[in-house]
OpenMM code with the backbone's topology and positions (N, CA, C; nanometers):
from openmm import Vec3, app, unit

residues = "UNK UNK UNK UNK UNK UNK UNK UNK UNK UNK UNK UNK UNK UNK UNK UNK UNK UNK UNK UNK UNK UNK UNK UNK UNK UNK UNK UNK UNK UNK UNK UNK UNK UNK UNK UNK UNK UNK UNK UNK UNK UNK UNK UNK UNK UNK UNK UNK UNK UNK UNK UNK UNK UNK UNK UNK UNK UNK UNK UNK UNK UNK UNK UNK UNK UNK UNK UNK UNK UNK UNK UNK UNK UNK UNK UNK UNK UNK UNK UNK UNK UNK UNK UNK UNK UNK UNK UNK UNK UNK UNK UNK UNK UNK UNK UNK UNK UNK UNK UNK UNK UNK UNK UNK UNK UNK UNK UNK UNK UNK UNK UNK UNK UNK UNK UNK UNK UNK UNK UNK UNK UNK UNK UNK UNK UNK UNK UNK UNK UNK UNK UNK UNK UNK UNK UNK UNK UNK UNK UNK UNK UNK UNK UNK UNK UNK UNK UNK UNK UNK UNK UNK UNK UNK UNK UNK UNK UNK UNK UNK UNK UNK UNK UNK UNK UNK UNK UNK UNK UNK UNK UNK UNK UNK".split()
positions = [
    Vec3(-6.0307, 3.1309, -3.0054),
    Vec3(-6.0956, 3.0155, -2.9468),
    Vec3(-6.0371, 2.8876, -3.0030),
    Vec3(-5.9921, 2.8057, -2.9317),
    Vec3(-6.0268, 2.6381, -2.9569),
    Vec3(-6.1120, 2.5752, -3.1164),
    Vec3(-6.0442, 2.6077, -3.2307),
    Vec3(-6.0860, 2.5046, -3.3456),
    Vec3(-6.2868, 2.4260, -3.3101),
    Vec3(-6.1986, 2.3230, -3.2073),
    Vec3(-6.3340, 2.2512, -3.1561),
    Vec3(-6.4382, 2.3002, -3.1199),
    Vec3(-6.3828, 2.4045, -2.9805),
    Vec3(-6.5608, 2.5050, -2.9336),
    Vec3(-6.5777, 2.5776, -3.0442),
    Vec3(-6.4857, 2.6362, -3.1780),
    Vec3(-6.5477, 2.7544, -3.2729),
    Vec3(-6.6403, 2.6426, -3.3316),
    Vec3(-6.6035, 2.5655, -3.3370),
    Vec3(-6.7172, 2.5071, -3.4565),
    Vec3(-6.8244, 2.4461, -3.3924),
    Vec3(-6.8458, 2.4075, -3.2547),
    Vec3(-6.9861, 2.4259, -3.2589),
    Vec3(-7.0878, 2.5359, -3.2577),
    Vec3(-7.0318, 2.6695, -3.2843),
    Vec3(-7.1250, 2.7928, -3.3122),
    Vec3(-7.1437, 2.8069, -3.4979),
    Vec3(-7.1000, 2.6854, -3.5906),
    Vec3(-7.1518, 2.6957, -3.6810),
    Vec3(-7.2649, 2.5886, -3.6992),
    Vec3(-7.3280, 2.6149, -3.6304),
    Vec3(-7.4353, 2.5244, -3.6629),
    Vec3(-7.5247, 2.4994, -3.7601),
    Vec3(-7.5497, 2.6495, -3.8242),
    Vec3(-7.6589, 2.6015, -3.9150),
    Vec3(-7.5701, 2.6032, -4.0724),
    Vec3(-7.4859, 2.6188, -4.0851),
    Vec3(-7.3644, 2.5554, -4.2079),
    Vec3(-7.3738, 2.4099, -4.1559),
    Vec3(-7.3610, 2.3908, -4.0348),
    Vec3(-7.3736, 2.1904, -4.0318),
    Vec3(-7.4993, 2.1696, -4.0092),
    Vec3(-7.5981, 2.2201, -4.0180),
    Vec3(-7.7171, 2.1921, -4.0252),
    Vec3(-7.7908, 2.1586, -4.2165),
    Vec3(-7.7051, 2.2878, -4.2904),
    Vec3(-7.7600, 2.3172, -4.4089),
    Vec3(-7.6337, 2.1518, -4.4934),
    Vec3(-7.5135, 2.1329, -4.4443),
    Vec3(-7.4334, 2.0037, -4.4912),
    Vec3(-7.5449, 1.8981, -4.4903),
    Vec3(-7.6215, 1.8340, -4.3411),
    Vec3(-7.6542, 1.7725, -4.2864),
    Vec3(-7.7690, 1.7265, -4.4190),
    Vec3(-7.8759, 1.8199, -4.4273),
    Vec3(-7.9903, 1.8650, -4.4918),
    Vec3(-7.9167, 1.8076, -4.6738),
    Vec3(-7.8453, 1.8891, -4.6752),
    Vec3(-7.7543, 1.8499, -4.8642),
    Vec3(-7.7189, 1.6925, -4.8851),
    Vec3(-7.6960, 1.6328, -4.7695),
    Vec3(-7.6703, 1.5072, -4.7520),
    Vec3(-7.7862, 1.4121, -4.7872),
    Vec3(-7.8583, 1.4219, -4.6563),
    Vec3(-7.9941, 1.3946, -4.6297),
    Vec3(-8.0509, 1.3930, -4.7842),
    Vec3(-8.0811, 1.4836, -4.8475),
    Vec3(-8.1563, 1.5114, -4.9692),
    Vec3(-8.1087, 1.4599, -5.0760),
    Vec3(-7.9597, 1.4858, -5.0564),
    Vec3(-7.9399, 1.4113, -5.2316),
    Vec3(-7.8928, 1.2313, -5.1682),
    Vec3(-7.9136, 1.1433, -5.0810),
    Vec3(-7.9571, 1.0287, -5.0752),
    Vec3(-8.0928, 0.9779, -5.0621),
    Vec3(-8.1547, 1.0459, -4.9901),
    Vec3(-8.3047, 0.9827, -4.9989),
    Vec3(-8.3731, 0.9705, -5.0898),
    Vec3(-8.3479, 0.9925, -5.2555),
    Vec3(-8.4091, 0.9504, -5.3610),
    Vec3(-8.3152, 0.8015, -5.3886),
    Vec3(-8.2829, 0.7635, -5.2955),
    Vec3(-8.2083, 0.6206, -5.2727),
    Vec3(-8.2748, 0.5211, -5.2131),
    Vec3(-8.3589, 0.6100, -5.0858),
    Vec3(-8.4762, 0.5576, -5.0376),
    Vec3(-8.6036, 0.5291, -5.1147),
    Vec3(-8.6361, 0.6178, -5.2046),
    Vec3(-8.7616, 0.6487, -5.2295),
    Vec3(-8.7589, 0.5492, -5.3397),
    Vec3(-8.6596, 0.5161, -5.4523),
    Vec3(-8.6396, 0.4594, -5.5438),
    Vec3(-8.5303, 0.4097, -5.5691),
    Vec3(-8.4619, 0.3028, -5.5491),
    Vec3(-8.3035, 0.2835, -5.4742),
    Vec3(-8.2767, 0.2638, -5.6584),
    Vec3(-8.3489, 0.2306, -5.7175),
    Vec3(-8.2767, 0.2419, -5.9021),
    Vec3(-8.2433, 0.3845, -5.9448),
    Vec3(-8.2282, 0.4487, -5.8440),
    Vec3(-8.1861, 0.6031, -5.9060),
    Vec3(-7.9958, 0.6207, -5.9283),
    Vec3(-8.0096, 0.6150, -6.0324),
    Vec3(-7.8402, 0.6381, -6.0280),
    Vec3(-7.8046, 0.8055, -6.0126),
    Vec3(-7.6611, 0.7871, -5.9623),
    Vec3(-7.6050, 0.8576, -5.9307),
    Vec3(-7.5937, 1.0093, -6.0109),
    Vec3(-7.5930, 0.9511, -6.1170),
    Vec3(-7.5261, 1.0664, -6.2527),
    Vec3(-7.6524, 1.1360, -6.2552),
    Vec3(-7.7137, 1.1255, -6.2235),
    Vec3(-7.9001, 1.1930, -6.2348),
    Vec3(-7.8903, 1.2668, -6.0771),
    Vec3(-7.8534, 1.2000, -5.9575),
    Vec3(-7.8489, 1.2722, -5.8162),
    Vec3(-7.7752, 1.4036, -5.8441),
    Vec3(-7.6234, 1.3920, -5.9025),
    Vec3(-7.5305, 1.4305, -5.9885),
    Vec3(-7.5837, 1.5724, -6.0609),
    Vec3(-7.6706, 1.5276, -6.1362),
    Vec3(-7.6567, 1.6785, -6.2328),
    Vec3(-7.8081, 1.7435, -6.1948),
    Vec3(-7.9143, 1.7017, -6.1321),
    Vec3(-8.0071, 1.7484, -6.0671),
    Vec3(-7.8857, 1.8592, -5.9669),
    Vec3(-7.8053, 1.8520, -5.8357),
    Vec3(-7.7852, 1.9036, -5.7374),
    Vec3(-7.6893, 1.9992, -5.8371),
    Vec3(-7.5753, 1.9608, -5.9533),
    Vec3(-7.5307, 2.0771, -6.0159),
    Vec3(-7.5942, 2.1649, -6.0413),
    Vec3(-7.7132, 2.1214, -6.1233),
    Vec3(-7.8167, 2.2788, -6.1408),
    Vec3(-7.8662, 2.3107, -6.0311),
    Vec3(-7.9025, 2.2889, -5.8983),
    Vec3(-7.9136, 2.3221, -5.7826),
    Vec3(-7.8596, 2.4363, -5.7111),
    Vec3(-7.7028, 2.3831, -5.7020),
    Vec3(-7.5742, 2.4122, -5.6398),
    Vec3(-7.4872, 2.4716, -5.7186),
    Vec3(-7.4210, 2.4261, -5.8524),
    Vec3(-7.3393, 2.5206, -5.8856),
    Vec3(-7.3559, 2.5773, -5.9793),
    Vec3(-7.4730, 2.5802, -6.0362),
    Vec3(-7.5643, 2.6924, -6.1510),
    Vec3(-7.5520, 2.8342, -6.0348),
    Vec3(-7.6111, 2.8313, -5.9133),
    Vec3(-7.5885, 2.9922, -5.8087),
    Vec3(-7.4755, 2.9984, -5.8357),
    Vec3(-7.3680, 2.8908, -5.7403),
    Vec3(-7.2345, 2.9093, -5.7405),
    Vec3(-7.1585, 2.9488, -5.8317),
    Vec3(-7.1878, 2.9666, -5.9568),
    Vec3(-7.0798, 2.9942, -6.0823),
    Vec3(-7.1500, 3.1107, -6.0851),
    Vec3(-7.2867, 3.1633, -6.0509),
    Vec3(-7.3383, 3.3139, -6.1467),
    Vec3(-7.2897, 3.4196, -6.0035),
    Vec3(-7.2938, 3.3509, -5.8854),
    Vec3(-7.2185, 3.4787, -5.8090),
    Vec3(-7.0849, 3.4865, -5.7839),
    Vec3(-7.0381, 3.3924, -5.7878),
    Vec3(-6.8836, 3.3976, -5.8044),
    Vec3(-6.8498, 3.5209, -5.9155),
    Vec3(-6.8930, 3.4890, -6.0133),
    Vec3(-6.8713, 3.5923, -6.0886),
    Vec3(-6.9486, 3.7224, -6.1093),
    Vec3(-7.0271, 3.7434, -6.0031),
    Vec3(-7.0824, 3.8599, -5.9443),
    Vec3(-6.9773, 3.9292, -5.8767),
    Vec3(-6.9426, 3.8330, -5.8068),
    Vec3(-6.8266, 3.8671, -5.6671),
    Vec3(-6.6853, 3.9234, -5.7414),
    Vec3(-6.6893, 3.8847, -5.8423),
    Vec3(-6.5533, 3.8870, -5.9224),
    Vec3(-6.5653, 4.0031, -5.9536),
    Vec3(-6.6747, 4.0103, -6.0427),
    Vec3(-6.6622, 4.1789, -6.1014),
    Vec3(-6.6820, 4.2539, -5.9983),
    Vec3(-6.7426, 4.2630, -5.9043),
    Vec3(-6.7163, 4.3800, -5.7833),
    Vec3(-6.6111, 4.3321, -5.7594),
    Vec3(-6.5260, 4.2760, -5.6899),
    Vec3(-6.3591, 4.2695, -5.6664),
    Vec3(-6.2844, 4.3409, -5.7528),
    Vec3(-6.3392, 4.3170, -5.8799),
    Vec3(-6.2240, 4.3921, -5.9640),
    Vec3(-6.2986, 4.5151, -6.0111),
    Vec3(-6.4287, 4.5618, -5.9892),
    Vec3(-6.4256, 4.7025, -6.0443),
    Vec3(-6.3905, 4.7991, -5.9160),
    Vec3(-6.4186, 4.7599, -5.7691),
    Vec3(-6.4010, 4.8234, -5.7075),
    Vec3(-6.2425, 4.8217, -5.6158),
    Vec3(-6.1562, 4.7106, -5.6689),
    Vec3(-6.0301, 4.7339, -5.5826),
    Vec3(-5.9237, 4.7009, -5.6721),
    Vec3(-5.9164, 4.6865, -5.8563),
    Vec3(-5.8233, 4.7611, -5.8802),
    Vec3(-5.8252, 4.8614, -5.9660),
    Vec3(-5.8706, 4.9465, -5.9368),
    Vec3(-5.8724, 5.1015, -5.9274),
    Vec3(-5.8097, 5.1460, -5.8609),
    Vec3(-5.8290, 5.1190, -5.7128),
    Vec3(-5.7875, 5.1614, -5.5690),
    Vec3(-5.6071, 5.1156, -5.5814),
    Vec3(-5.5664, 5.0286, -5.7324),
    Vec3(-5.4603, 4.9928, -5.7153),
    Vec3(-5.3973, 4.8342, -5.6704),
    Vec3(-5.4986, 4.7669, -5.6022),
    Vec3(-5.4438, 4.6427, -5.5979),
    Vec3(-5.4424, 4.5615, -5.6977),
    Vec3(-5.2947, 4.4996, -5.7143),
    Vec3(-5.2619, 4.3854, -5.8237),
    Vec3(-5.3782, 4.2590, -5.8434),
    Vec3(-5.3289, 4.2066, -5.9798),
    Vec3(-5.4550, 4.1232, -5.9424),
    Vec3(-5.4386, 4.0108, -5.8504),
    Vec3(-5.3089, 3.9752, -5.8443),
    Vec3(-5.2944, 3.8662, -5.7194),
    Vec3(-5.2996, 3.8775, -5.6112),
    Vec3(-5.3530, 4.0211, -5.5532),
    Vec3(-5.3483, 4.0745, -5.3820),
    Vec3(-5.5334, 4.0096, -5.4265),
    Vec3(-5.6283, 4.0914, -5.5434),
    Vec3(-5.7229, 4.0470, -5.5647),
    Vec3(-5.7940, 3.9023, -5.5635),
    Vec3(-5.6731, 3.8180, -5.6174),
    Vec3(-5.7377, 3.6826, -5.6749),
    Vec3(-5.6672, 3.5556, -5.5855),
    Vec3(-5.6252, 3.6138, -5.4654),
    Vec3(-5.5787, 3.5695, -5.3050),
    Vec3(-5.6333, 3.4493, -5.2575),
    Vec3(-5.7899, 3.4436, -5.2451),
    Vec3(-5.8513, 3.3799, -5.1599),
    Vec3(-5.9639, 3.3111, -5.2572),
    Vec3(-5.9279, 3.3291, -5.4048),
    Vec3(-6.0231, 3.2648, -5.4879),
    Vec3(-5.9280, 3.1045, -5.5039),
    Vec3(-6.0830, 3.0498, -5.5754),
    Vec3(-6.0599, 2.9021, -5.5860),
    Vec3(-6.1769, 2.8076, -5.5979),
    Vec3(-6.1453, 2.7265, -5.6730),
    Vec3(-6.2747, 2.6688, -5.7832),
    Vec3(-6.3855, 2.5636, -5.6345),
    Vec3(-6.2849, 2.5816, -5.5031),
    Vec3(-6.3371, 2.5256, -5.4011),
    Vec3(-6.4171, 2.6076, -5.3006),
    Vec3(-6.3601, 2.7474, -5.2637),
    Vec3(-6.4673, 2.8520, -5.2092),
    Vec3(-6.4702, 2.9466, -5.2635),
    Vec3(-6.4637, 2.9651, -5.4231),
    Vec3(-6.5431, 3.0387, -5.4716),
    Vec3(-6.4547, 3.2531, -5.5044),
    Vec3(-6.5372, 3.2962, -5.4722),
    Vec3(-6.4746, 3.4594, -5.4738),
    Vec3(-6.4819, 3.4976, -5.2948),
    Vec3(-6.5456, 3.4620, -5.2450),
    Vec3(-6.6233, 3.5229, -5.1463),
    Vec3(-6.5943, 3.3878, -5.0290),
    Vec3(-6.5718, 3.3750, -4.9293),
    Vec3(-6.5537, 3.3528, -4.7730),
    Vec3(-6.6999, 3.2346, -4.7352),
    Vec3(-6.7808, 3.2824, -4.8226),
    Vec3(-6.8879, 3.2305, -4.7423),
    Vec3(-6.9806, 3.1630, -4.8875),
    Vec3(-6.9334, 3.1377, -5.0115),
    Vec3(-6.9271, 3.0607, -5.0785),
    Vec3(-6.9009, 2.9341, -5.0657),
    Vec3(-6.8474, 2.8641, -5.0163),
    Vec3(-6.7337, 2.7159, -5.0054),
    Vec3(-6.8586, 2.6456, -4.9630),
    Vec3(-6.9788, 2.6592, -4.9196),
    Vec3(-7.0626, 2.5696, -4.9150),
    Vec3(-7.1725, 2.4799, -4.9893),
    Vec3(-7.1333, 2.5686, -5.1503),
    Vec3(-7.2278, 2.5142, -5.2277),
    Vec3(-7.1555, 2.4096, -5.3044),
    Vec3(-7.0363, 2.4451, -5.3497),
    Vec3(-6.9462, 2.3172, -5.3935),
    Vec3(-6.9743, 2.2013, -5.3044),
    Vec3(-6.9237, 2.2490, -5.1498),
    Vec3(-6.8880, 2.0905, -5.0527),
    Vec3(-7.0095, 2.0460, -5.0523),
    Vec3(-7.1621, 2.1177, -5.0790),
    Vec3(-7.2798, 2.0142, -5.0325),
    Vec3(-7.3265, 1.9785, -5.1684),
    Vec3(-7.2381, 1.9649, -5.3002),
    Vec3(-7.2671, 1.9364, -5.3997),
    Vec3(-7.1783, 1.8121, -5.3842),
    Vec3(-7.0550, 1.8034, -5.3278),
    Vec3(-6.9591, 1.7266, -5.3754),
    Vec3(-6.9781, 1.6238, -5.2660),
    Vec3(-7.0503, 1.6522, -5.1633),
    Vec3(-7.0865, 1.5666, -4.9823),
    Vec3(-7.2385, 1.4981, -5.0656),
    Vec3(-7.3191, 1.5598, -5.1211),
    Vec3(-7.4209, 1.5020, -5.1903),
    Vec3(-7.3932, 1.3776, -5.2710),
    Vec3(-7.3125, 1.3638, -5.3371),
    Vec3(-7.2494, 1.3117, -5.4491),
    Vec3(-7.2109, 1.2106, -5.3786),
    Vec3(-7.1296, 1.2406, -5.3148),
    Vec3(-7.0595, 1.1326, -5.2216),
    Vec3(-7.1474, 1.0353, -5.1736),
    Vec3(-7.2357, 1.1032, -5.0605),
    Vec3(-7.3622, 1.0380, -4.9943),
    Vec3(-7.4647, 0.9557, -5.1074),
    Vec3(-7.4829, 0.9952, -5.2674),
    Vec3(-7.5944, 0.9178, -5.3380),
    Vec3(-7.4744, 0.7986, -5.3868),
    Vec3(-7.3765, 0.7937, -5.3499),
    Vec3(-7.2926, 0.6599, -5.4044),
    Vec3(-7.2676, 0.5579, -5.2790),
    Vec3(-7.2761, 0.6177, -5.1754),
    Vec3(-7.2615, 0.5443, -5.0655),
    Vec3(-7.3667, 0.4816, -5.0223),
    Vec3(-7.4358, 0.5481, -4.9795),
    Vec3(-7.5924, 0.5289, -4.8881),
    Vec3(-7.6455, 0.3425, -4.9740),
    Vec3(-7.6175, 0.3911, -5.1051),
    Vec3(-7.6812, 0.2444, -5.1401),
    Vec3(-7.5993, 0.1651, -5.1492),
    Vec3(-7.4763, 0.1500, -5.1253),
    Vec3(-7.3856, 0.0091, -5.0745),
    Vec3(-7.4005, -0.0075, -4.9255),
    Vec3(-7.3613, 0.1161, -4.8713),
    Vec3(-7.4039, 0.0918, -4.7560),
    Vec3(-7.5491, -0.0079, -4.6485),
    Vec3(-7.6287, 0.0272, -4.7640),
    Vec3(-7.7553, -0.0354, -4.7134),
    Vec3(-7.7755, -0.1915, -4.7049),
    Vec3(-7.6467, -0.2333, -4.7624),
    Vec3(-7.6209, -0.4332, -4.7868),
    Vec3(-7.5606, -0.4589, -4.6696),
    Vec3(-7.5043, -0.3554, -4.5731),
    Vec3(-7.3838, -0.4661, -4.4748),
    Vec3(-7.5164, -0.4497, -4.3862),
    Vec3(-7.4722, -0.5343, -4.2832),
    Vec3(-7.5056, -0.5734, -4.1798),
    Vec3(-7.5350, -0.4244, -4.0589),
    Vec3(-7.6289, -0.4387, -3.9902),
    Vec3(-7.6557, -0.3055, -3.8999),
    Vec3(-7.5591, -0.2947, -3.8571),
    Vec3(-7.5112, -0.4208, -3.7448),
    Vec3(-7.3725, -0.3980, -3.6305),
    Vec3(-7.2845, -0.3414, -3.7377),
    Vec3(-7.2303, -0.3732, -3.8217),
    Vec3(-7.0679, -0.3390, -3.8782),
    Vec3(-7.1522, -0.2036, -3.9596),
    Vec3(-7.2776, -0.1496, -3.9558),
    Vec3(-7.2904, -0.0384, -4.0088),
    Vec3(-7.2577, 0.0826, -3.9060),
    Vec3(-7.3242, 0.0394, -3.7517),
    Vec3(-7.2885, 0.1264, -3.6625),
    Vec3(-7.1715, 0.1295, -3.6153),
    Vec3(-7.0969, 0.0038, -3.5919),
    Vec3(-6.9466, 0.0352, -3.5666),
    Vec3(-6.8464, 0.0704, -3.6560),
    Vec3(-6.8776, 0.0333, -3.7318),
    Vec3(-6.7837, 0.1397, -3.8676),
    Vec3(-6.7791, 0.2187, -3.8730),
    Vec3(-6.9604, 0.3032, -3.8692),
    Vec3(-6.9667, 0.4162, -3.8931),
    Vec3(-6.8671, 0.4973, -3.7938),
    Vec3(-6.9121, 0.4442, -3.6761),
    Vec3(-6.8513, 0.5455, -3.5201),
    Vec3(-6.7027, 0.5180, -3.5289),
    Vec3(-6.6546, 0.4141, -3.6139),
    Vec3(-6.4899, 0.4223, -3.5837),
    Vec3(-6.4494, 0.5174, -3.7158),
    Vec3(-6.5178, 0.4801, -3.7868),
    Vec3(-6.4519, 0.6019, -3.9098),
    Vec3(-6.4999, 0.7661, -3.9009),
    Vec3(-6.6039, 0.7586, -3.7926),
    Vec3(-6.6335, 0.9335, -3.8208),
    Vec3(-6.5570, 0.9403, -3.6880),
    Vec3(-6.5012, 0.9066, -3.6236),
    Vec3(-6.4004, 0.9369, -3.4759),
    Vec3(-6.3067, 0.9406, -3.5211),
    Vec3(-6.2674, 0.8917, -3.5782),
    Vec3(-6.0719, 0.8795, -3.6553),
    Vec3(-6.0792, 0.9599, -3.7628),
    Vec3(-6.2103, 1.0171, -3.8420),
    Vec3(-6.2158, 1.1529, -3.8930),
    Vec3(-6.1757, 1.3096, -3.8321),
    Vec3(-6.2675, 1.2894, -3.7051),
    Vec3(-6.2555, 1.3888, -3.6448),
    Vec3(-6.1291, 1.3804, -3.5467),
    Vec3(-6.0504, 1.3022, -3.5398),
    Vec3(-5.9056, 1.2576, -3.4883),
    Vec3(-5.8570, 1.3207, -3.5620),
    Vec3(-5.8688, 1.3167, -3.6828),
    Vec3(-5.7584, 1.3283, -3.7477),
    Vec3(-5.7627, 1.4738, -3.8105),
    Vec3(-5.9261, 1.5350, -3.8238),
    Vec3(-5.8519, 1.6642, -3.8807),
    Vec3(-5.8659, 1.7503, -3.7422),
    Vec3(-5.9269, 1.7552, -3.6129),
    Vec3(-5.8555, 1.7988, -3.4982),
    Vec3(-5.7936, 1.8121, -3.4456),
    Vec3(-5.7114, 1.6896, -3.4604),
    Vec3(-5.5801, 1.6565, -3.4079),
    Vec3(-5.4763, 1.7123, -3.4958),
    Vec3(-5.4631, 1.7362, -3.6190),
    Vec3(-5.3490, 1.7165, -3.6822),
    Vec3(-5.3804, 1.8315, -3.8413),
    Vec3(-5.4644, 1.8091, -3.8916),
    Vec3(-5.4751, 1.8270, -4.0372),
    Vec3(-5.5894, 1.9941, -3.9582),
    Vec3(-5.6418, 2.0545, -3.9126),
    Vec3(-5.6719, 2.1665, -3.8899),
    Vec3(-5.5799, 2.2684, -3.8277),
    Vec3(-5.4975, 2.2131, -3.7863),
    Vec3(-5.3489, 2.2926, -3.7416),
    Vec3(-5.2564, 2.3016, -3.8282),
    Vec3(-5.2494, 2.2373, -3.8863),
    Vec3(-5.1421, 2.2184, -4.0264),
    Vec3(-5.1591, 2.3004, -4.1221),
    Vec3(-5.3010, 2.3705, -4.1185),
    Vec3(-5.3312, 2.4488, -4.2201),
    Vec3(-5.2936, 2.6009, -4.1655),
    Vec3(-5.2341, 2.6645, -4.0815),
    Vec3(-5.1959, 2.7510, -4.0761),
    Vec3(-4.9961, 2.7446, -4.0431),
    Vec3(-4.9579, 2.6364, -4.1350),
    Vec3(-4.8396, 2.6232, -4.2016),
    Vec3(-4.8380, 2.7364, -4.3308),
    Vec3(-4.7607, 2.8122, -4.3049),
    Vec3(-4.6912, 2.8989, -4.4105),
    Vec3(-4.7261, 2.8393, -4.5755),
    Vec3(-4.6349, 2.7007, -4.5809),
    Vec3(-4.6080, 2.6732, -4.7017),
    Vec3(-4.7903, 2.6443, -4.7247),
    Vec3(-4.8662, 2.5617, -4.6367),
    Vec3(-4.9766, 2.5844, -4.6758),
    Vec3(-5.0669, 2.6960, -4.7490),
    Vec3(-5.0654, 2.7966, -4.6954),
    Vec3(-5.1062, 2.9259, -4.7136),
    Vec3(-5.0320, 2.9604, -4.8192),
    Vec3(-4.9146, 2.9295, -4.8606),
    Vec3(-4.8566, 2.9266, -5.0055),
    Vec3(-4.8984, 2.8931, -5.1455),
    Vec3(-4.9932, 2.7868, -5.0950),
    Vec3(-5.0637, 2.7098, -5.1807),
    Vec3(-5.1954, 2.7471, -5.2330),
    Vec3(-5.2329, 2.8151, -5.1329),
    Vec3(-5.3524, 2.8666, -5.1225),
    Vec3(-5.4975, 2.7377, -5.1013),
    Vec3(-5.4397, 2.6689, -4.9972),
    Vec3(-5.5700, 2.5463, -4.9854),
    Vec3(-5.5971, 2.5689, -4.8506),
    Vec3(-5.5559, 2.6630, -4.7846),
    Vec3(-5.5488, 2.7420, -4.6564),
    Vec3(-5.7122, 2.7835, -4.6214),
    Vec3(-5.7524, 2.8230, -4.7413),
    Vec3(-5.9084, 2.8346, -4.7447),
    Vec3(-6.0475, 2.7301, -4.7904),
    Vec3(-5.9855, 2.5866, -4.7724),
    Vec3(-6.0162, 2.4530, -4.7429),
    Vec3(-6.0580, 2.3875, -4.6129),
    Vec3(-6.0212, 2.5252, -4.4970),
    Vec3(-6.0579, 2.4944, -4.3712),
    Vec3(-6.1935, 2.4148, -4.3187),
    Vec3(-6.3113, 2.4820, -4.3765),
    Vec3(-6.4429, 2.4655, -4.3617),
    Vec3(-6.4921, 2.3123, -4.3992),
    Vec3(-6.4076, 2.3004, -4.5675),
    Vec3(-6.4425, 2.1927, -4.6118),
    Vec3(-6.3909, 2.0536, -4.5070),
    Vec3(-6.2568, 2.0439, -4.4359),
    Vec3(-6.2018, 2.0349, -4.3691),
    Vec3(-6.2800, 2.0105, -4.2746),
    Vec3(-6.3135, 2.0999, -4.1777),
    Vec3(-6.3958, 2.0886, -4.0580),
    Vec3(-6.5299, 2.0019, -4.0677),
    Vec3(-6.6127, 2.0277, -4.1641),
    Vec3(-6.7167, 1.9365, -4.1828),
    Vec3(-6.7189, 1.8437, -4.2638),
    Vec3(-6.6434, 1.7533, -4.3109),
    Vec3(-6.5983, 1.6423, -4.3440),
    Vec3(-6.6466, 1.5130, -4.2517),
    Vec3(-6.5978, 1.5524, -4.1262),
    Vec3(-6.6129, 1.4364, -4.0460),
    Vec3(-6.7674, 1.4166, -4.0023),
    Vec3(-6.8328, 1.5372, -4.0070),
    Vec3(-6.9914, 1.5568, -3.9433),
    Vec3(-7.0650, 1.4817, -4.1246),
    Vec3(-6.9963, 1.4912, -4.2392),
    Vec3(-7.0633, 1.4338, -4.3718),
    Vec3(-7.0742, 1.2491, -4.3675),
    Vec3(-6.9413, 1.2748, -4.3156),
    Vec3(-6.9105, 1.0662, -4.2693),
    Vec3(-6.9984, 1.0183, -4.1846),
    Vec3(-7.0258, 1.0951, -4.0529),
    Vec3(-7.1213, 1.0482, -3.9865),
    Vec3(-7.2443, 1.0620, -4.0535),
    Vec3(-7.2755, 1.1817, -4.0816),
    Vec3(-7.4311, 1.1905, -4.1695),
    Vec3(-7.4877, 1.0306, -4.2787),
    Vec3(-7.3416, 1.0095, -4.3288),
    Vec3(-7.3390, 0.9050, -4.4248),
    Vec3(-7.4498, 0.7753, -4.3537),
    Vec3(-7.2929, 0.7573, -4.2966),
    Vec3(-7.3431, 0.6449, -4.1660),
    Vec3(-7.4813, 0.6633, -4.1111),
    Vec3(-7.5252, 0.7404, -4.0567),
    Vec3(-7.6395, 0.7788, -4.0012),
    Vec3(-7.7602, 0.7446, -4.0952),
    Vec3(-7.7575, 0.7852, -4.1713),
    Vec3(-7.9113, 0.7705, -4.3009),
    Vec3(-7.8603, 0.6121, -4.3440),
    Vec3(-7.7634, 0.5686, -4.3362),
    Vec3(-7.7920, 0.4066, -4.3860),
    Vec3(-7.8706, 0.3220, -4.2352),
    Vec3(-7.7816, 0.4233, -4.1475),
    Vec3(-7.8540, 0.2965, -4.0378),
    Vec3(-8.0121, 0.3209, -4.0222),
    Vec3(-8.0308, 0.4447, -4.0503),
    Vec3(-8.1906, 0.5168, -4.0670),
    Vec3(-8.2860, 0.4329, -4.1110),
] * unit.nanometer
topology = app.Topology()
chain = topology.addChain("A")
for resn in residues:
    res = topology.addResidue(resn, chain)
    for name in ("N", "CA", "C"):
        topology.addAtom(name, app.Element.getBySymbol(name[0]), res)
């Protein structure tokens, strides 16, 4: 399928971004003297207190059950990475830690400009987001030398990037 139509059948991964966003700015709302470094290590113990204890769940089953069977550890340690984790379906607790983060530093500068240049900004920078990794930077990733690198499995983070910019935008104009 089409990049574009696959990803609107992930909805509730951009639902659960949306929500990570949402949450770690609105104590921006509630009390706009909340600094960051506190949004910060509240959502670490949140987010990557799980993320570090199953990763390395995932690890030791990877390695008690497939090299035995003989695979090296680099056929094993393939698709790992401090960004999605051991496992495929990991990569979401980092990005809505690191989209959180993002969003409790923004949301409150954001809240000084002006509405108009909040909504047209917003819509020109989350369009030339999604320009740009649709157009160009989601195809690129099934470049060889990419997949060399192993950031090949950055896709996701990638894809919902542009739906985090808008989210941004969105809760300031809120």
């Amino acid at each position: 399928q089409d990049p574009r139509i696959n990803t609107l059948g992930r909805f509730g991964t951009s639902f659960y971004v949306l929500a990570a966003v949402f949450f770690a700015a609105r104590g921006h709302f509630r009390r706009p003297d909340t600094r960051t470094i506190d949004v910060a290590r509240r959502r670490a113990k949140r987010l990557l207190v799980p993320y570090a204890l199953w990763c390395a769940i995932y690890a030791a089953f990877y390695f008690s059950t497939m090299y035995p069977q003989g695979h090296p550890v680099s056929v094993i340690t393939r698709y790992w990475g401090p960004l999605f984790g051991t496992a495929p379906h990991l990569w979401f607790l980092p990005f809505a830690f690191v989209a959180g983060v993002i969003a409790s530093l923004s949301v409150p500068r954001l809240l000084k400009l002006p509405g108009w240049l909040l909504i047209g900004g917003g819509l020109a920078l989350t369009l030339c987001a999604y320009i740009l990794v649709y157009g160009w930077l989601y195809n690129a990733l099934d470049k060889p030398w990419i997949t060399s690198m192993r950031i090949h499995r950055t896709a996701r983070w990638i894809e919902e990037t542009p739906l985090v910019i808008g989210a941004i935008f969105g809760l300031a104009i809120y």
